[in-house]
C-alpha positions in Angstrom: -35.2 -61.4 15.2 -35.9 -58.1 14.7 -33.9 -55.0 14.3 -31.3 -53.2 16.4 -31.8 -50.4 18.5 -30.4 -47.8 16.2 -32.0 -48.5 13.2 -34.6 -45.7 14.1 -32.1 -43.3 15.1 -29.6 -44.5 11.7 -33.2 -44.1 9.5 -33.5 -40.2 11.3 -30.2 -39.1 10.6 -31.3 -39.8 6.5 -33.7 -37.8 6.0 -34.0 -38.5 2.2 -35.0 -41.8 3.5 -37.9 -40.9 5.8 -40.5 -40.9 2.5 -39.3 -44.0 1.1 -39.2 -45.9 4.5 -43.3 -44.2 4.5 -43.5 -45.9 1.3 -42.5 -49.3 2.7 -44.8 -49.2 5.6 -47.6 -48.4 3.1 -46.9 -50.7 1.2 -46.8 -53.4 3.8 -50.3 -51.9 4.8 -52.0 -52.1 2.1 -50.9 -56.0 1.6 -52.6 -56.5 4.7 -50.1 -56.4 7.6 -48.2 -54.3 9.6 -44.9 -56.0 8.6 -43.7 -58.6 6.9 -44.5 -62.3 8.3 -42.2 -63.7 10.8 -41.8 -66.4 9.1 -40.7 -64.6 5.6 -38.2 -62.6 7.6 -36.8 -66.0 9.3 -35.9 -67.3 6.3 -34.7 -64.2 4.5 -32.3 -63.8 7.4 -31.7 -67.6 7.3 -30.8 -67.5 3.6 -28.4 -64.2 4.1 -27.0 -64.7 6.9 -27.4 -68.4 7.6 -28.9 -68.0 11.1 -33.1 -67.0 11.4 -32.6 -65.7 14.6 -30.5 -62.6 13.6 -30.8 -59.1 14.3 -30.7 -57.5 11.5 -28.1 -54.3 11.5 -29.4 -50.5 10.9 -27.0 -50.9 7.5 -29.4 -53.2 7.0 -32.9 -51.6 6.8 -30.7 -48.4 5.2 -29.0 -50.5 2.4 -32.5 -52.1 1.8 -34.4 -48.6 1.3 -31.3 -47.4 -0.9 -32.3 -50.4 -3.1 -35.6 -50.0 -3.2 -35.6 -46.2 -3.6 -33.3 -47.1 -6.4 -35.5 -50.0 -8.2 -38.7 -47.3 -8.4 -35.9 -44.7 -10.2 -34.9 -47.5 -12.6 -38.9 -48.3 -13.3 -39.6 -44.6 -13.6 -37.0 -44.2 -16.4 -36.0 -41.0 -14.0 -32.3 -42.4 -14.9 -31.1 -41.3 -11.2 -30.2 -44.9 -10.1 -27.3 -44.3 -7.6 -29.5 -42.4 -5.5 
């Protein structure tokens, strides 16, 4: 489990996503790891994708910063939510 090889490279190419994929790692910092548990991310790839030994796509980690980038505009009231 993990991610591909180009989710780096996919992340680099989005440069409006550098800062919130900062924000993320912060985030899971401050909660006291580096990442997230093995064992969360087997069974949140187990419950999407019915297997926990997947490797999860670039369009992965991208759609999943679009969406949280989006949730902190809807808290915000900034009213950009498509971003």
């Amino acid at each position: 489990m993990g991610f591909e090889r180009g989710a780096i490279f996919a992340l680099f190419r989005r440069p409006p996503l550098l800062l919130e994929a900062l924000r993320t790692w912060l985030a899971m910092r401050r909660s006291g790891g580096i990442g997230l548990s093995r064992s969360y991310m087997g069974w949140r790839t187990l419950t999407a994708y019915g297997d926990n030994l997947t490797t999860l796509s670039a369009q992965d980690l991208l759609e999943y910063l679009y969406w949280r980038r989006g949730m902190r505009a809807i808290r915000s009231g900034s009213g950009r939510h498509d971003i």
